[in-house]
Structure formats: C-alpha cells, structure tokens
C-alpha positions in Angstrom: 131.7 -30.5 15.4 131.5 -29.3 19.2 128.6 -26.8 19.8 131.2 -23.5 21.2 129.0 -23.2 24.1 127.6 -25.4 27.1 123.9 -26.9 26.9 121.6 -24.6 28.7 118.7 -25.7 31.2 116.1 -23.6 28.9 117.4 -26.0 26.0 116.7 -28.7 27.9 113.2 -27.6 28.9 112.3 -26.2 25.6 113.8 -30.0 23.7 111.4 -31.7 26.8 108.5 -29.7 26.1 108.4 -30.2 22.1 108.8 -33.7 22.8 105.8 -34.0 25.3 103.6 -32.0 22.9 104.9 -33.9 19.8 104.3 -36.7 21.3 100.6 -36.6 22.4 100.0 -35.1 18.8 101.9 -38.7 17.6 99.7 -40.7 20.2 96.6 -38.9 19.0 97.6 -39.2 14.8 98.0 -42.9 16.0 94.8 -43.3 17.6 93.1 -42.1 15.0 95.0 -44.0 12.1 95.5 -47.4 13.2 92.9 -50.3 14.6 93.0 -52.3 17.5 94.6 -49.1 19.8 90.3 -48.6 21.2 91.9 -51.2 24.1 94.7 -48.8 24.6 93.4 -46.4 27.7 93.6 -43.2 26.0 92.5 -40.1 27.4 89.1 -39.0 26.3 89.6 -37.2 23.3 92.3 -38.7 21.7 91.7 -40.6 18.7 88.1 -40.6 16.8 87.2 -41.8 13.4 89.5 -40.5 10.7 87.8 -38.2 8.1 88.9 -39.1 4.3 91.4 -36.0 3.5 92.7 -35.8 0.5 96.5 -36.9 0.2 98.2 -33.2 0.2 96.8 -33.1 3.3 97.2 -36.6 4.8 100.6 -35.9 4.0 100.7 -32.4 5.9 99.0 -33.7 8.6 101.7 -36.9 9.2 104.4 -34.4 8.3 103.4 -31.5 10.9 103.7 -34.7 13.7 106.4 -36.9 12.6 108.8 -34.4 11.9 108.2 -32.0 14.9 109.0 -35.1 17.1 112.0 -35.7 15.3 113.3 -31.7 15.2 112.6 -32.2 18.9 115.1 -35.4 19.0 117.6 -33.4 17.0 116.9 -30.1 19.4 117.8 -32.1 22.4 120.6 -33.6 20.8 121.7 -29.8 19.9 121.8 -30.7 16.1 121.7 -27.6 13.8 119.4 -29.7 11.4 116.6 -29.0 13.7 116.3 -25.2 12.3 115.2 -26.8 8.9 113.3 -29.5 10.1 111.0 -26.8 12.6 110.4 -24.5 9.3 108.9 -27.7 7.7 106.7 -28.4 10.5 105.5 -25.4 10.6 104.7 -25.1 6.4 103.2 -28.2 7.3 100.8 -27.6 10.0 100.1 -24.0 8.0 98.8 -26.8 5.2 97.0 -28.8 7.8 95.4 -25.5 9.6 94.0 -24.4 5.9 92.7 -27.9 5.1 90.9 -28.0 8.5 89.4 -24.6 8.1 88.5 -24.3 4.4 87.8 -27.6 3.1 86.8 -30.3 5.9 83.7 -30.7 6.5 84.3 -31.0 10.4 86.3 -28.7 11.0 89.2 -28.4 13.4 88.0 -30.8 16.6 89.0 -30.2 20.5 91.8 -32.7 21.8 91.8 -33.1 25.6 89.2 -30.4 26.2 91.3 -27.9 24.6 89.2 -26.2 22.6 89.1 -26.2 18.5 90.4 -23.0 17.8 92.8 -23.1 20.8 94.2 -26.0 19.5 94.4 -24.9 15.8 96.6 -21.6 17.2 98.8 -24.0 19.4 99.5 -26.0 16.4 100.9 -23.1 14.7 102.2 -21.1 17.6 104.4 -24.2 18.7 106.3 -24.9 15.6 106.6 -21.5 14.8 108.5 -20.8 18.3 110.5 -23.5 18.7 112.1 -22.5 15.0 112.4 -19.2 16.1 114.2 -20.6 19.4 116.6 -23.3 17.3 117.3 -20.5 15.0 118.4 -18.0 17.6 120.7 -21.1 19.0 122.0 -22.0 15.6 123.1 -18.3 15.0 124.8 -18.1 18.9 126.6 -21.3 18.2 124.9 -23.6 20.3 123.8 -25.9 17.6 126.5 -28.2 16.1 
C-alpha cells in the first residue's frame, strides 16, 4: 500500500538522525561485546569491559540498540511497523535505564564525553520522540 502523501524532508532528517544515533549505540554495544575490535580506531569512549548483567537486562540492553536501528530502517523506508517497533525500544531502554541505576554496580558510564546522566536522558528521550514522531505520521497517513 502507497503512503497518501509525499515523503517529507523532516522524515528524511528525522530517519537519518535515528540511524546516526542507533548506530554509534550499535558500534559502541559492539565494542564492548566482541574481541579483537581494540585494533578497530574507535573514538575514545566507545567500548570498555562489559560488566556481567543479568540476562533480562542483556536482553534490554541488545534490544533498546538493535531494534531502534531497525525502526530507523523501517522509518526511512516510511513503514507503519516502525510505530511498534519505537514503543519497544523505548520499554526497552526504560529496562536498561533501571538496571543501570538500581542494580549495576557502575552505574550508567559517559560515551564520547557526553556525560552519564546526559546520556541515560538521551537514551530515553530519543526513542520516546521518534515514536511519538512515527505515530503522528502513521495517524496522517504517511506511513504505509
């Protein structure tokens, strides 16, 4: 089915931006899992030992990233599915954001020099406006 109305620059922008920002997060949750990326030149920051989380929110954590990159596929590809797949980011980093605060023993860690509790809000804030954005654009008819 044909979206009823023509793509928008600010779609564009908006689909470009969650990429760029899903993105790092992906390069960074990479970094951190995986060996052998220490020869990769990273930006300072990125990566860092992995703490041992428990699985709900290993699982939270991969979730928040992977599937905020993919809403961000299906946002510039003006699919309606990303409306469902932003409101499970965003349960998802709300998991991660509690685990970080409450229960690790770190607690939540700067990424690029941003600091921790910047980062924490952006990881929330993000999600929750670019599902508030796709669900504005799925109720106008923009989404197919």
């Amino acid at each position: 089915m044909k979206p009823a109305t023509p793509r928008s620059p600010l779609l564009v922008l908006m689909s470009l931006l969650a990429l760029v920002w899903y993105g790092a997060l992906a390069l960074d949750y990479l970094a951190a899992r995986l060996d052998g990326l220490d020869a990769l030149p990273l930006p300072a920051g990125i990566g860092g030992t992995p703490e041992t989380m428990p699985l709900w929110a290993a699982v939270a954590t991969g979730v928040a990233i992977w599937l905020g990159l993919f809403a961000a596929f299906l946002l510039l590809l003006r699919d309606s599915m990303a409306v469902l797949c932003f409101a499970f980011t965003l349960i998802a980093a709300a998991l991660q954001g509690i685990w970080l605060v409450q229960f690790s023993m770190a607690g939540p860690q700067s990424f690029l020099g941003i600091p921790s509790e910047q980062m924490l809000g952006a990881q929330l804030l993000v999600p929750l406006v670019l599902w508030v954005y796709a669900r504005s654009l799925k109720q106008r008819g923009a989404l197919a």
